[in-house]
C-alpha positions, 0 to 999 in steps of 0.5 A, a space after each residue: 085451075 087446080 092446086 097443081 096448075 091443072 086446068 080445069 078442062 084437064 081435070 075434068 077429061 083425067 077424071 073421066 079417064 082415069 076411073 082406076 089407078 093407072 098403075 095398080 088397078 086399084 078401083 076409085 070408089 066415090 066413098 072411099 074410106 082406105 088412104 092407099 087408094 085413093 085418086 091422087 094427081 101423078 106427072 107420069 114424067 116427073 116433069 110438073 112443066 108437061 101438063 098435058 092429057 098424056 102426062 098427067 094422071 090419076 094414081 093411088 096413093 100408094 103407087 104415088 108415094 113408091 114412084 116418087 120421083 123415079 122414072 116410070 122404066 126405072 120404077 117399074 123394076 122396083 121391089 114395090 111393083 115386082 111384090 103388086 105385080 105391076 109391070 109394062 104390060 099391066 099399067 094403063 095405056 096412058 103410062 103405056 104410051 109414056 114408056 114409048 115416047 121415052 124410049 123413042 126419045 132416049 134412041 133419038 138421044 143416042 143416035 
């Protein structure tokens, strides 16, 4: 288990996923020199409780440091993904998937 309550299974099976950030693109390289794009761990939901294979991700820096902890549907609308075009349709399909699920459990909210 990681610093982040990542077990080690998880890990290894996000690490063989997720090669690029799951927003950006951005390639992780093993020897890569440039902070902003470097692999760091992300709750697509804000939620450090979901530490499942559809939650947990590997993003760049800079992606992380923008979400922070808005909502993805939120995030995506901001001036930081607007200027890196960064919208529903680029981000990886596990972040895909995650706008799905929220919004199927946002109309079960409602109805």
């Amino acid at each position: 288990m990681n610093k982040w309550n990542i077990p080690d299974w998880l890990e290894k099976e996000v690490r063989n996923r997720d090669k690029h950030c799951i927003y950006c693109n951005v390639l992780f390289e093993e020897n890569n020199t440039f902070r902003k794009s470097m692999p760091t761990w992300e709750h697509i939901i804000n939620d450090a409780k979901i530490v499942t294979i559809d939650n947990i991700a590997l993003c760049c820096c800079s992606c992380n440091a923008s979400k922070g902890a808005k909502k993805l549907i939120f995030w995506l609308h901001s001036s930081y993904c607007i200027r890196n075009n960064i919208t529903t349709e680029t981000v990886a399909d596990v972040a895909r998937r995650a706008l799905v699920q929220a919004s199927k459990e946002a109309n079960n909210f409602i109805h």
